[in-house]
C-alpha positions as CSV (number, residue, x, y, z in Angstrom):
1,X,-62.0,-112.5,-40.8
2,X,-65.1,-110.6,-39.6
3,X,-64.7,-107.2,-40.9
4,X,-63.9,-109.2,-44.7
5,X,-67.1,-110.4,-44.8
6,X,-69.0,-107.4,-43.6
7,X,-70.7,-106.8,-47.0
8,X,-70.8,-110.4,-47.8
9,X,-73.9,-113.1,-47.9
10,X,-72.3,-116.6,-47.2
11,X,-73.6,-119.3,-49.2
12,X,-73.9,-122.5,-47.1
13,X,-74.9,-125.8,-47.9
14,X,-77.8,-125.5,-45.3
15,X,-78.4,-122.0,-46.7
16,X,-77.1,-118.7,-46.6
17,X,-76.2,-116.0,-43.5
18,X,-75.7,-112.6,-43.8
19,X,-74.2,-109.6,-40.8
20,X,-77.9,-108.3,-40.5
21,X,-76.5,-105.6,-38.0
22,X,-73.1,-104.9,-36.1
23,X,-71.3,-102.3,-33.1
24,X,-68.0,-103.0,-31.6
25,X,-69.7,-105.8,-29.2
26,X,-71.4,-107.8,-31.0
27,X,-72.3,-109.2,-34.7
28,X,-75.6,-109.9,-35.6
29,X,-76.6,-112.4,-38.2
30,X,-79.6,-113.4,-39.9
31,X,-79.6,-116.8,-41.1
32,X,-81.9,-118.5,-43.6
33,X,-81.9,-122.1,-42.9
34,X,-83.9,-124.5,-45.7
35,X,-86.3,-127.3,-45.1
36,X,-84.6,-130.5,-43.7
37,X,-81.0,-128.8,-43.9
38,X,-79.4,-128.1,-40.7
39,X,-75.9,-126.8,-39.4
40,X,-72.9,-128.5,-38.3
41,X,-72.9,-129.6,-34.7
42,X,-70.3,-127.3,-33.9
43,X,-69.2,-125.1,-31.0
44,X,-67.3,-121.5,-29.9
45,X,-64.9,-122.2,-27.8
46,X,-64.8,-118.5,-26.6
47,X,-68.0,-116.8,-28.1
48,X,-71.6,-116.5,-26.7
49,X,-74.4,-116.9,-28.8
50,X,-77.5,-115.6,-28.6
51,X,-80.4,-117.6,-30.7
52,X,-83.5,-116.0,-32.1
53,X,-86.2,-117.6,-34.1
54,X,-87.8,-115.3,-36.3
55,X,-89.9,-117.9,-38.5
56,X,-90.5,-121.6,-38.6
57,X,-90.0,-124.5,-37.1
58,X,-86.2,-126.0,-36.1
59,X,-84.8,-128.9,-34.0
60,X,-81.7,-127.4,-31.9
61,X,-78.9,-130.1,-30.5
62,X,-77.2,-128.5,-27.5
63,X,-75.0,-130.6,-26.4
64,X,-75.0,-134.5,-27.4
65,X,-78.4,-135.4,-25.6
66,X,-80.8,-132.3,-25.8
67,X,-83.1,-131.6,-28.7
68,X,-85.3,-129.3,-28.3
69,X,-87.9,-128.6,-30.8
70,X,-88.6,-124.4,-31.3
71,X,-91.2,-122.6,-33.1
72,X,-91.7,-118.5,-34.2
73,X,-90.5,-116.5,-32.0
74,X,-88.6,-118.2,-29.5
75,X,-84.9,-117.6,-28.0
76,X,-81.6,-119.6,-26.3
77,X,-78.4,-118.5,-25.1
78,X,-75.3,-120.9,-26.4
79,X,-72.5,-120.6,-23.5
80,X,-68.7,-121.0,-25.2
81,X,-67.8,-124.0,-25.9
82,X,-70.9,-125.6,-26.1
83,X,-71.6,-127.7,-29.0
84,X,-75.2,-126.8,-30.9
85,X,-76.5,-127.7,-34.4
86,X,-79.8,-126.7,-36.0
87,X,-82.1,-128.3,-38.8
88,X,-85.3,-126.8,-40.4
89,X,-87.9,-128.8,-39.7
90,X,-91.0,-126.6,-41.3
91,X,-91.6,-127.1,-45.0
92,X,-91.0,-123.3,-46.0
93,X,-87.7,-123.3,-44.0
94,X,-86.7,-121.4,-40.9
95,X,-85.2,-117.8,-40.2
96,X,-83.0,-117.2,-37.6
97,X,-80.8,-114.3,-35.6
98,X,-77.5,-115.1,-33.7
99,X,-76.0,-112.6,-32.0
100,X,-72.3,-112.9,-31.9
101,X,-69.8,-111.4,-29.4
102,X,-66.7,-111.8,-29.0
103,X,-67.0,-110.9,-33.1
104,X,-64.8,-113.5,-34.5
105,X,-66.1,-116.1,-37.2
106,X,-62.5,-117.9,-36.8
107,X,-63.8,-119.1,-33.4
108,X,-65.4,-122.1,-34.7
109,X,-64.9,-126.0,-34.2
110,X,-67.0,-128.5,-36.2
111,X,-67.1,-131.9,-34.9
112,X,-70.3,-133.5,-37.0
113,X,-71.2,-132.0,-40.8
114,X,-73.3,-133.3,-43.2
115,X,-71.9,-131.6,-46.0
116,X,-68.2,-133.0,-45.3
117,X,-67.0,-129.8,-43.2
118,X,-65.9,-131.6,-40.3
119,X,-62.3,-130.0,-39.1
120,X,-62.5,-127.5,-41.9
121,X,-62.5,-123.7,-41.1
122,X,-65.2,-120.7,-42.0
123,X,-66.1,-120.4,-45.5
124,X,-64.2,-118.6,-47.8
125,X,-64.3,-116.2,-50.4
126,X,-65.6,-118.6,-53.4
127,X,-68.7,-118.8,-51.2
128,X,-69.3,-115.4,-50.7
129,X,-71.3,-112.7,-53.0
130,X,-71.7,-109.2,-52.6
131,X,-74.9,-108.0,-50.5
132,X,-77.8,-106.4,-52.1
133,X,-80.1,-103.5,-51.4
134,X,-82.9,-105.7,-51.1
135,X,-81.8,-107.4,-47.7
136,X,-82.7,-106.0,-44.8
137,X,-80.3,-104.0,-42.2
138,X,-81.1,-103.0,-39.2
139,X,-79.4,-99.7,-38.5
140,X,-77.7,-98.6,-34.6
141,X,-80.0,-95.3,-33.7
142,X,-79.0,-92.7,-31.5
143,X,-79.3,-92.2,-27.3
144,X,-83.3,-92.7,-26.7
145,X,-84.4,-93.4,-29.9
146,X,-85.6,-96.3,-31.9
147,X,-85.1,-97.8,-34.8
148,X,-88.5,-100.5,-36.1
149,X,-88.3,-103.2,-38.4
150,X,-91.2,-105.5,-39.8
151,X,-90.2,-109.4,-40.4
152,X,-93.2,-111.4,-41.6
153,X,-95.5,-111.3,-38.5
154,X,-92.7,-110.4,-35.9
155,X,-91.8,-106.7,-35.5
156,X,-88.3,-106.1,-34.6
157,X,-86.7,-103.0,-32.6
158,X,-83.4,-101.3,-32.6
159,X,-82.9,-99.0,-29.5
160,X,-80.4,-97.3,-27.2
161,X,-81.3,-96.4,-23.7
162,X,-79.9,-94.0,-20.7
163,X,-82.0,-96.2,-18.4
164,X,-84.3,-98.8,-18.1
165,X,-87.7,-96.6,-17.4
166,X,-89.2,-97.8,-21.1
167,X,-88.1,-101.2,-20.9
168,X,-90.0,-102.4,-17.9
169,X,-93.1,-101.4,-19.2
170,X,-93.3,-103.8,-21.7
171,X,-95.1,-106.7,-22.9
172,X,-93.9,-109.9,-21.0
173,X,-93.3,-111.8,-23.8
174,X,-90.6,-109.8,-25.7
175,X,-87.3,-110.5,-26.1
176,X,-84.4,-108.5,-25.4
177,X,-81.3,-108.8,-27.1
178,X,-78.1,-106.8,-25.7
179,X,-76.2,-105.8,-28.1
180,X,-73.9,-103.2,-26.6
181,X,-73.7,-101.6,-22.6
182,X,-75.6,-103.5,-20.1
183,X,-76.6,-103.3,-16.6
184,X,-74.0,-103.4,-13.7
185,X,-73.1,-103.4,-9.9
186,X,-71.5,-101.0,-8.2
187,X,-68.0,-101.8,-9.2
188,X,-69.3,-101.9,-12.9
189,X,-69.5,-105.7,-13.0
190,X,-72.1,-106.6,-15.7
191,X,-74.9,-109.0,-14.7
192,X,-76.3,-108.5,-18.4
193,X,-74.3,-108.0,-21.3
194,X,-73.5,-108.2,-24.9
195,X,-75.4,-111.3,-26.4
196,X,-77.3,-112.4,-23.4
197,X,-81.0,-112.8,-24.1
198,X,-83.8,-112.0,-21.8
199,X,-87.3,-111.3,-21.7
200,X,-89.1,-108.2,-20.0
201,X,-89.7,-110.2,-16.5
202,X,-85.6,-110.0,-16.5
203,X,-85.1,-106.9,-17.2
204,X,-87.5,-105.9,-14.4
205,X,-85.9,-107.8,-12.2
206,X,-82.3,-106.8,-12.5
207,X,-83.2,-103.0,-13.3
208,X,-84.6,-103.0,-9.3
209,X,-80.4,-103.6,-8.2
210,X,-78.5,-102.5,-11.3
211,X,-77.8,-99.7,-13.1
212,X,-77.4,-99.5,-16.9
213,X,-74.0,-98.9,-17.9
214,X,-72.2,-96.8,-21.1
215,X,-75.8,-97.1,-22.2
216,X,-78.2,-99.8,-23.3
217,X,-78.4,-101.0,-26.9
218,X,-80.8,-103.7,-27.6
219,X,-83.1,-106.0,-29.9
220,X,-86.3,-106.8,-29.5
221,X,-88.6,-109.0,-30.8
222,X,-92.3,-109.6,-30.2
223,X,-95.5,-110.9,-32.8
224,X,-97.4,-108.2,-34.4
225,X,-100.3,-106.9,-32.1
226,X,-99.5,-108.9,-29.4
């Protein structure tokens, strides 16, 4: 179903979500979540998830006994399987980024809805409407060079990397999203991959053993003059 809904923005009961950005790995989507409203408590029994918080507040079940309470910008990974809901709790509403990967939007089990979708597959076409120009993208740039974005008071980077020399020098608190390549052992085992989500202490870490591998395209996320 993924590529059909590509140029799409999916009206939910919660809200709406849109593909904000996409390569072979991995889909990202933004997600605009309003006051209150939350998703099902569903889970993926064979994707990852990566979870950014853009703006607001939100309550986040993982599981069926943690709730964790998240403000602007924080981060989570969701493992397969795992079952995860998440409700708005400031007043002007909550904005959110999941990365995606395996990209499949069939891979999807509700077991608690508010809105009566228990059981019930991915939206369909009756709830979809054409994108418009006035959304924001965020486009894949080229080897070594960077693509910036401005949301509210978080800025937001698009890059692809040969190596990890620019990465480590970064701020401590930003967050890296992979979106495509990764960094690997020497039989090309990836100990960071598509829609895991790390901050600069990690990537320093891991870029002392590993190697990037078929390149490194990546997210990031960090507040405005920080």
């Amino acid at each position: 179903m993924s590529s059909k809904i590509d140029n799409f923005v999916v009206k939910k009961p919660w809200g709406n979500e849109y593909i904000i950005c996409k390569n072979v790995n991995t889909a990202t989507w933004l997600l605009n979540i309003k006051y209150n409203k939350k998703t099902s408590l569903h889970c993926h029994p064979k994707k990852k998830t990566g979870f950014i918080l853009l703006s607001g507040k939100v309550e986040v079940m993982l599981g069926f006994y943690d709730k964790r309470i998240l403000k602007a910008p924080s981060k989570l990974m969701i493992r397969p399987g795992l079952f995860h809901s998440t409700r708005a709790v400031s007043k002007k509403g909550a904005v959110v980024l999941e990365i995606e990967t395996p990209i499949n939007k069939d891979d999807l089990v509700r077991y608690k809805d508010n809105y009566g979708r228990e059981n019930k597959p991915y939206e369909g076409k009756n709830k979809m409407t054409k994108k418009g120009d006035e959304l924001l993208y965020f486009k894949i740039p080229k080897i070594n060079q960077t693509n910036k974005y401005n949301f509210k008071n978080i800025q937001i980077t698009i890059e692809k990397h040969s190596t990890t020399k620019k990465l480590i020098k970064r701020g401590k608190n930003i967050i890296f999203a992979i979106l495509g390549g990764g960094l690997s052992d020497n039989k090309g085992q990836l100990v960071l991959s598509p829609g895991d989500i790390v901050r600069t202490d990690t990537i320093k870490k891991l870029s002392k053993v590993f190697k990037v591998k078929k390149n490194l395209t990546i997210l990031t996320c960090k507040k405005i003059n920080e």
